[in-house]
VEXMAR-918836 format. One record per residue: z, x, y of N, C-alpha, C in turn; residue in three letters. Coordinates in steps of 0.001 Angstrom, whole numbers, padded with zeros to 6 digits, always signed. Atoms other than C-alpha are relative to their C-alpha. Last residue first. Layout:
N
ZXYZXYZXYALA;...
This chain:
258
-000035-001797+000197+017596-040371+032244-000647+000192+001511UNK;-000400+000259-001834+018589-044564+031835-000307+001917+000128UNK;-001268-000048+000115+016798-044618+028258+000216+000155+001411UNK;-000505-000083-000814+012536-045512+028823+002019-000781-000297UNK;-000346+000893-000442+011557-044142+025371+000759-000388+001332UNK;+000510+000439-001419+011015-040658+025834-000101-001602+000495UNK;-001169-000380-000857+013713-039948+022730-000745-000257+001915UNK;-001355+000834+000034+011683-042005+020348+001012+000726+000955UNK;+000671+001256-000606+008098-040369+021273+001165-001174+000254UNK;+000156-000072-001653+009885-036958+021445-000200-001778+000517UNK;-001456-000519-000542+011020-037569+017303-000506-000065+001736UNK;-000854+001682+000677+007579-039010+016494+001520+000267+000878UNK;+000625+001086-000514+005757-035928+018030+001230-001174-000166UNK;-000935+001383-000584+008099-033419+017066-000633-001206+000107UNK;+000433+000354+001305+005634-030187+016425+000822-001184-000131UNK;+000928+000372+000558+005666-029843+020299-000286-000100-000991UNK;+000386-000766+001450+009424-029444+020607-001396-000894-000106UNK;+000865-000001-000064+011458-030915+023650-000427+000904-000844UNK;+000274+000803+000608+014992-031573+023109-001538+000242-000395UNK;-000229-001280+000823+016021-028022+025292-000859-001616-001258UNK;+000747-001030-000456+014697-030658+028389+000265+000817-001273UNK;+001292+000350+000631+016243-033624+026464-001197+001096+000718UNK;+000061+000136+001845+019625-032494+026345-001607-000402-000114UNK;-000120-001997+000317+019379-030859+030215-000544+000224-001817UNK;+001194-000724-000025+018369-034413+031408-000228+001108-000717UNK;+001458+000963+000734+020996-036481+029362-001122+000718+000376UNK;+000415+001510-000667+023671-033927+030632-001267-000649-001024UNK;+001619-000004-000253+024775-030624+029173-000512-001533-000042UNK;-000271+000655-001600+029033-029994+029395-001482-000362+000356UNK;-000963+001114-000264+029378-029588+025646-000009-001012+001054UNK;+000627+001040+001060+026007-027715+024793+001192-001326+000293UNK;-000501+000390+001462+027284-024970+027549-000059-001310-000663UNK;+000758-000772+001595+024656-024094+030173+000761+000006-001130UNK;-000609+001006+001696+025672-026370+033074-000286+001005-000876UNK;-001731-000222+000011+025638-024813+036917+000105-000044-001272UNK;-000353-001489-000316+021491-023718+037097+001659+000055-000174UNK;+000299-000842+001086+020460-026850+034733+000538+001541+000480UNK;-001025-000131+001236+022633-029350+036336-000332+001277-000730UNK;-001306-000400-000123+021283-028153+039787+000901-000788-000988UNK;-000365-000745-000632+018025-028984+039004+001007+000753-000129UNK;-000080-000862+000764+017932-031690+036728-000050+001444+000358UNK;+000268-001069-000852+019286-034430+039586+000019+001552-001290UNK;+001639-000990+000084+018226-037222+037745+000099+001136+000660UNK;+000559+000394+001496+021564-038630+037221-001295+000722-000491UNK;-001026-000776+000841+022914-037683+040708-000589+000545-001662UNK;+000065-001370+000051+019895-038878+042448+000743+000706-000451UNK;+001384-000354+000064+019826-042186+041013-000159+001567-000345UNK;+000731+000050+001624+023463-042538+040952-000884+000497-000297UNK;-000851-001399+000413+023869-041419+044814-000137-000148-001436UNK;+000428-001459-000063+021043-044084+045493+000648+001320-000570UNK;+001356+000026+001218+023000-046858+043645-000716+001075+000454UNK;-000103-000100+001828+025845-046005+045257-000660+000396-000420UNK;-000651-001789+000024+024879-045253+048999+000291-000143-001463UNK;+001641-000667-000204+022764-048897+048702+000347+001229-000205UNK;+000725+000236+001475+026277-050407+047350-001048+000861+000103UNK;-000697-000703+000576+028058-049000+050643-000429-000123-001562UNK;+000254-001966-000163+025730-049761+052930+000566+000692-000963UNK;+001592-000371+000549+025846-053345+051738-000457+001182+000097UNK;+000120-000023+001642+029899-053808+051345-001916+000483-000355UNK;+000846-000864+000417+030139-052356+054964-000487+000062-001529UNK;+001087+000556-000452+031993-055793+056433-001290+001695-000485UNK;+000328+001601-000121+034904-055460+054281-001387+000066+000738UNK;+000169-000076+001581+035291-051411+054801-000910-001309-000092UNK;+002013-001064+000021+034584-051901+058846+000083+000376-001670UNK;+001195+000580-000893+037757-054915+058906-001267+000963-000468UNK;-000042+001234+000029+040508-053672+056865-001013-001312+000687UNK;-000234+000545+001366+040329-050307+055866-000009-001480-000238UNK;+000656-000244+000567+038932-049548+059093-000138-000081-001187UNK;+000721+001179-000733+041268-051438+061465-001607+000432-000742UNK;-000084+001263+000370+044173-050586+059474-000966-000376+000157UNK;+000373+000317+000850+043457-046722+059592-000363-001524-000548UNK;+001084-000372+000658+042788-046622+063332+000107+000043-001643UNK;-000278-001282-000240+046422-048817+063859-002218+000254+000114UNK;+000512-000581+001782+046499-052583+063999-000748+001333+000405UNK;-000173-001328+000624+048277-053627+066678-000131+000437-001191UNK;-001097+000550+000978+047597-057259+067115+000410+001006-000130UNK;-000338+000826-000555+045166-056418+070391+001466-000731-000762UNK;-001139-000695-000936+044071-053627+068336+001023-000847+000670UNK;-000913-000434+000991+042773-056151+066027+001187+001050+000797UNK;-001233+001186+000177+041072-058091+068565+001434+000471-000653UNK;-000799-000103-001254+039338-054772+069723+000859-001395-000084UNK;-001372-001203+000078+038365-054309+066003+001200-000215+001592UNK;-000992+000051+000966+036515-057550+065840+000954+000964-000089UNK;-000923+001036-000548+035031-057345+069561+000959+000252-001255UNK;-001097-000846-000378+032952-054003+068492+001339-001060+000338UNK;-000860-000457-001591+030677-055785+066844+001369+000261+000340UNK;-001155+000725+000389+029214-054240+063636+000347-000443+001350UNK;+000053+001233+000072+025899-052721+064279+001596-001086-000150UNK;+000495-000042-001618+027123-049403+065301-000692-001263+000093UNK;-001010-000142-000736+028883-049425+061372-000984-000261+001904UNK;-000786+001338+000678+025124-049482+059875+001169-001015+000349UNK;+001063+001409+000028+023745-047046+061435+000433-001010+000084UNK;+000084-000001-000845+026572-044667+060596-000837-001085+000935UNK;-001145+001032-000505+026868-045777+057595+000077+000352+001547UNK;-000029+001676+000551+023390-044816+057182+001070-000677+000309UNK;+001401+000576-000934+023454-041081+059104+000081-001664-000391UNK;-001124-000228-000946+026500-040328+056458-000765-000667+001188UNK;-000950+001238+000382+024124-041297+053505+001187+000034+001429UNK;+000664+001513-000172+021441-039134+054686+001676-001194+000117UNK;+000251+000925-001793+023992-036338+055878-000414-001198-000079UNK;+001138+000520-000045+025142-035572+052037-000474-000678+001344UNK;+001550-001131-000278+026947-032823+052436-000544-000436-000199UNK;+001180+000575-000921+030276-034894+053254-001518+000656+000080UNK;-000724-000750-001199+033747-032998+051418-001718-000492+000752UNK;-001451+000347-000615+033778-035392+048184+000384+000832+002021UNK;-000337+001023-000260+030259-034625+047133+001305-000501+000913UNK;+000520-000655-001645+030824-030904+047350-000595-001408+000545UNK;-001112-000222-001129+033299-031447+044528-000738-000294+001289UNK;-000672+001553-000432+031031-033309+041931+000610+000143+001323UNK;+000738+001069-000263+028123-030871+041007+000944-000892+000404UNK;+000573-000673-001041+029834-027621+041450-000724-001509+000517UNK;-000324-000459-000692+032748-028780+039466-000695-000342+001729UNK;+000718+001199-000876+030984-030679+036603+000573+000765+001743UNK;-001048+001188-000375+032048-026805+034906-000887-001468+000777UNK;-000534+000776+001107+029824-024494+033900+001086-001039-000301UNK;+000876+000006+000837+030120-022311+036742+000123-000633-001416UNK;+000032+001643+000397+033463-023309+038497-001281+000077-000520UNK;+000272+000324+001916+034710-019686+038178-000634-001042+000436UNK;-001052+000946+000086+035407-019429+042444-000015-000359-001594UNK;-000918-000571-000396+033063-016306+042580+001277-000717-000389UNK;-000191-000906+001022+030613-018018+040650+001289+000814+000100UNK;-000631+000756+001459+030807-020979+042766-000374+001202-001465UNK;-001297+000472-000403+030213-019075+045805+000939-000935-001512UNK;-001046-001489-000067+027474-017036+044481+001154-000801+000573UNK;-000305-000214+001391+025818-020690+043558+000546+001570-000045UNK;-000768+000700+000634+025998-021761+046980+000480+000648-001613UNK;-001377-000692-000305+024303-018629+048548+001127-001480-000701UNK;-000321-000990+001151+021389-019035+045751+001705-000151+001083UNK;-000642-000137+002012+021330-022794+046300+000445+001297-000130UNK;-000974+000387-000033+020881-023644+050339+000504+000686-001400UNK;-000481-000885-001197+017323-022466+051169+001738+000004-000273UNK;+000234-001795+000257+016434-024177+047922+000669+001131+000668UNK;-001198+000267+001067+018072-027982+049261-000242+001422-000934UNK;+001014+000755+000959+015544-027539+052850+001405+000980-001366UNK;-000762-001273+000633+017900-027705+055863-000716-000162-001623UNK;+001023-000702+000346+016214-030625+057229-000440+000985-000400UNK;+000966+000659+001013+019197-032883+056628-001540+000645-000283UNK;-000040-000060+001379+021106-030825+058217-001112-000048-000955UNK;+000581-001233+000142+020036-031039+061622-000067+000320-001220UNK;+001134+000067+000418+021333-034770+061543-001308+000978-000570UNK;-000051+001088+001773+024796-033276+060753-001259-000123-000369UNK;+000027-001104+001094+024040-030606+063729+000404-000667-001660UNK;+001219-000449-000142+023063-033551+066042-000067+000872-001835UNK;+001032+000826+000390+026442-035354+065301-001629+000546-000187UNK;-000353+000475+001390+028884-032621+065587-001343-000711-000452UNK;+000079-001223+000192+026989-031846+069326+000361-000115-001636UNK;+001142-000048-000458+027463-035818+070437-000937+001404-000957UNK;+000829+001347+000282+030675-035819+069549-001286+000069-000393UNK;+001083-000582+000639+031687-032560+071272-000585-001018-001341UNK;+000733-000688-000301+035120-033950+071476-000841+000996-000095UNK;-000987-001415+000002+036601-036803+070301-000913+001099+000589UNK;+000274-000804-001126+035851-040461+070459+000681+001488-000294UNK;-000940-000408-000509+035743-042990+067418-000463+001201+000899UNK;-000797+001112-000635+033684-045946+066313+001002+001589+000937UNK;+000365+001330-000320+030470-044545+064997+000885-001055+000788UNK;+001120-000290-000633+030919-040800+064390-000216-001610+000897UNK;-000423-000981-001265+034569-041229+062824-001343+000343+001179UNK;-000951+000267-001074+033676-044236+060951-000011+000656+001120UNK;+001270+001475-001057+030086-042901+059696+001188-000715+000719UNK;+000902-000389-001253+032253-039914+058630-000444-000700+000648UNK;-001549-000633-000601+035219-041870+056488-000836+000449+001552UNK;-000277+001069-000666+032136-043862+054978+001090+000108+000908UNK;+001237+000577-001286+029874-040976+054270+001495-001383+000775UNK;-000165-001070-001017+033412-038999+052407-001126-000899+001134UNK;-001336-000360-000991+034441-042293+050531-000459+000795+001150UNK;-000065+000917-000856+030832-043106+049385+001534+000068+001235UNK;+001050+000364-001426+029902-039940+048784+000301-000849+000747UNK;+000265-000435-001326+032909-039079+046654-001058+000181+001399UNK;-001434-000003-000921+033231-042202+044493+000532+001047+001237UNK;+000425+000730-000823+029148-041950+043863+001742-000024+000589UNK;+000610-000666-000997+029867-038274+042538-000165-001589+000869UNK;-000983-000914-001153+032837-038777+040455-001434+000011+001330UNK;-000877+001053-000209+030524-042001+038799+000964+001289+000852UNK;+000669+001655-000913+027116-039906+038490+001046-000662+000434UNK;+000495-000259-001192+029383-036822+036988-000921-001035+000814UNK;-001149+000048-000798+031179-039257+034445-000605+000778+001328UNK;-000343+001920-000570+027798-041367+033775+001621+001287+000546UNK;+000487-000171-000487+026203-037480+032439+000558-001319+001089UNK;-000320-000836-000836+028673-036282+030681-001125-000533+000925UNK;-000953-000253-000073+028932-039624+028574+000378+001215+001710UNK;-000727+001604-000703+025862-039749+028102+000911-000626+000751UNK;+001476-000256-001221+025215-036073+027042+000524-001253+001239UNK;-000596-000704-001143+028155-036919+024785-000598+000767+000942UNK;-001173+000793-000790+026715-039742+023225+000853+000630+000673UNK;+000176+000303-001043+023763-037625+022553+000893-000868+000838UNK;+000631+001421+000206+025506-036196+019678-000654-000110+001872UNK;+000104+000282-001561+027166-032846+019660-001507-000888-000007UNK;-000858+000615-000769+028033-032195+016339+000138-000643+001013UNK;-001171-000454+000763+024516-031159+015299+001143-001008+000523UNK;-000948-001600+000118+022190-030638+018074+001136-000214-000805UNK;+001502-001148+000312+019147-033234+016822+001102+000994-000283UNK;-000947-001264+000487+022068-036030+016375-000745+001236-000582UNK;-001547+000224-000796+020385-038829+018436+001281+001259-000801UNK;-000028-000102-001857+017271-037441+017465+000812-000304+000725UNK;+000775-001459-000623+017257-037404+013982+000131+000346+001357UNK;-000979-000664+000607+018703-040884+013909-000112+001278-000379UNK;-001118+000662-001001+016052-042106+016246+001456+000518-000559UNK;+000167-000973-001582+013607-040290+014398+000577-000058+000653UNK;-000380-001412+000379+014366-042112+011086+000041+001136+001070UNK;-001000+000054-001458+014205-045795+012204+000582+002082-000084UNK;-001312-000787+000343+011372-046170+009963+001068+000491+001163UNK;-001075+000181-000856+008438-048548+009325+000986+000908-000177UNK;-001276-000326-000011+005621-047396+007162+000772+000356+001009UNK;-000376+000130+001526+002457-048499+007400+001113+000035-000268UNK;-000961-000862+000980+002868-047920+011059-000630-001241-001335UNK;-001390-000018+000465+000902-050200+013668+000005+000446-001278UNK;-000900+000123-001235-001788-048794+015830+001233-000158-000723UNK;-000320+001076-000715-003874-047418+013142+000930-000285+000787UNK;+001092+000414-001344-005537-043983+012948+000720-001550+000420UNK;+000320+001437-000390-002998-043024+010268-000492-000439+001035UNK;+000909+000727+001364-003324-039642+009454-000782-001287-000406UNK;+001215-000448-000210-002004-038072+012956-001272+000161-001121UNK;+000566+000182-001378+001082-039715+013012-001488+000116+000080UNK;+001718+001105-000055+001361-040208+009095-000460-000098+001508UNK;+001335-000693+000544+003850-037056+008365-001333-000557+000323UNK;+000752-001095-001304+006566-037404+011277-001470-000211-000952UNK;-000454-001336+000492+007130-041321+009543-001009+001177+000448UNK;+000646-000311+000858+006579-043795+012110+000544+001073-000440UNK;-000768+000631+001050+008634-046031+014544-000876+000715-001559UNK;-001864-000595+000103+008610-042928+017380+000278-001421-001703UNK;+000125-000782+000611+004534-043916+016997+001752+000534-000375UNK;-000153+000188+001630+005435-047644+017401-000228+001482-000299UNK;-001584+001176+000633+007291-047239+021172-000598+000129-001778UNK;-000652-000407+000253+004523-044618+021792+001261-000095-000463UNK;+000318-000830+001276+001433-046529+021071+001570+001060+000049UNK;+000260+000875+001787+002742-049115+023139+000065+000833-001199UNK;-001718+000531+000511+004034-046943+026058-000078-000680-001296UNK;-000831-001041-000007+000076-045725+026131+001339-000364-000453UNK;+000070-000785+000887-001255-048752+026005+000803+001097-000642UNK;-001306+000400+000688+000486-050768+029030-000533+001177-001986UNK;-001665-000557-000537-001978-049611+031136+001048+000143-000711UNK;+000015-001727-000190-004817-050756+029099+000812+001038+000522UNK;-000443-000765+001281-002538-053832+028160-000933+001474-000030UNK;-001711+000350-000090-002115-055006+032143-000111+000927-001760UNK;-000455-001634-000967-005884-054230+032845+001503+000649-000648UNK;+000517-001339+000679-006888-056701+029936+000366+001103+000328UNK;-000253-000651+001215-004466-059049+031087-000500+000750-000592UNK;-001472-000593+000061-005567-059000+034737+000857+000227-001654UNK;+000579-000658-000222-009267-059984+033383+001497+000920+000031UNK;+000927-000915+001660-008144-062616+031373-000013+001405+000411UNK;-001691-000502+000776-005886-063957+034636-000426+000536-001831UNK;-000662-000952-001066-009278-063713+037162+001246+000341-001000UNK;+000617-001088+000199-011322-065364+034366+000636+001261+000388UNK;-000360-000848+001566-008691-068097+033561-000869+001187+000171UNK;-001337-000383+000751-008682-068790+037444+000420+000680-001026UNK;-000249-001194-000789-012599-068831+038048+001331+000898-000043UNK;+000865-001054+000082-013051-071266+035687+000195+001354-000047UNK;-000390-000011+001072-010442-073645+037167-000394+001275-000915UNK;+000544+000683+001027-012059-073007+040328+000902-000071-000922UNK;+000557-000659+001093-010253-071550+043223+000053-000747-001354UNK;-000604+000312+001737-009637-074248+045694-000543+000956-000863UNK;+000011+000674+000777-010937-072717+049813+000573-000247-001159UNK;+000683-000226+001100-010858-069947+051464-000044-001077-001123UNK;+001285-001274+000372-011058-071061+054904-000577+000523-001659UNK;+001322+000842-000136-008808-074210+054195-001449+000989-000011UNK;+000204+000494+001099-005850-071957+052998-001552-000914+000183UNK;-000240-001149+001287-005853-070046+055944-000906-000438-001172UNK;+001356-000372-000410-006130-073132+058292-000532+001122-000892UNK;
């Protein structure tokens, strides 16, 4: 009935409507254009050559720019930046999925009270939290170290993700474990072996988020990190930045995973 109201759009009418969307699509798309070929230009003709594409092709900025600081290549930005993202999704997901057990299937006391003050957390704003963190990790050396950024993963401070398996787990039914008991299968068996297995989607979504925000988290790389060795993809292209650069910025803002 839908379809009958508005009727067959013309032939006509079609190529006008998908002309029109391509025009939008490359004004939008401009910008990234001009900056994918300006990074392919030499620094001197940016602002000589009025035309879109280069006279002269050159991969010269890109090799400039992948070894701006010397020894220390962006492959070890890269590098530092995928091993903290990868310690950090292995302790979220362990520590949320250990918690969202213990909240979701098991009994102990003050339950209820634990649980609130988790969710309470979360509104605990991530400023309010930094200077007394970062006197604690000064005290303990781990300044300049992945330390500050990987450990506190591993011990549950991320509530969202703890709140999710939680969620998540309270959907499961409760029959499959109570069969299992029924075979004697302990509290580790019946969570390593049943609520793991059936949490493969909470547990990808906690990944890929903990990546995300790990990876991009330029924040708290830039107040723990300050030696050239241990300085992430964000940190390298924050000191990277140089307004007489053009060409060089235009090839390092290319969309890289940052």
């Amino acid at each position: 009935m839908f379809k009958k109201g508005l009727g067959k759009i013309s032939p006509p009418m079609a190529a006008l409507a998908h002309i029109g969307l391509i025009i939008l699509a490359l004004i939008m798309l401009y910008p990234v254009i001009w900056m994918v070929l300006a990074s392919l230009r030499p620094q001197a003709e940016i602002f000589l050559d009025k035309s879109l594409v280069p006279n002269n092709w050159t991969l010269e900025n890109y090799i400039n720019g992948w070894n701006f600081f010397g020894d220390t290549t962006f492959a070890t930005f890269f590098v530092n930046s995928f091993i903290i993202s990868g310690l950090a999704i292995v302790g979220n997901v362990m520590a949320a999925c250990l918690c969202g057990y213990a909240f979701a299937r098991l009994k102990f006391k003050w339950q209820s009270l634990w649980f609130a003050i988790m969710i309470g957390s979360m509104m605990l704003p991530f400023h309010a939290q930094l200077i007394p963190q970062y006197i604690l990790f000064v005290k303990i050396g781990w300044v300049n170290t992945f330390l500050p950024l990987v450990v506190p993963k591993f011990l549950a401070t991320d509530s969202f993700f703890i709140f999710l398996m939680v969620q998540f787990m309270r959907t499961l039914p409760r029959e499959l474990e109570q069969a299992a008991m029924i075979d004697g299968a302990s509290y580790w068996q019946r969570f390593t072996r049943i609520i793991l297995p059936l949490c493969v989607p909470a547990i990808v979504t906690t990944s890929i988020f903990t990546f995300i925000n790990t990876y991009n988290d330029f924040l708290s790389q830039l107040i723990y990190l300050s030696g050239l060795d241990n300085m992430t993809v964000s940190l390298a292209l924050r000191l990277f930045i140089d307004a007489g650069e053009v060409t060089r910025i235009s090839a390092a803002c290319l969309p890289w995973p940052h």
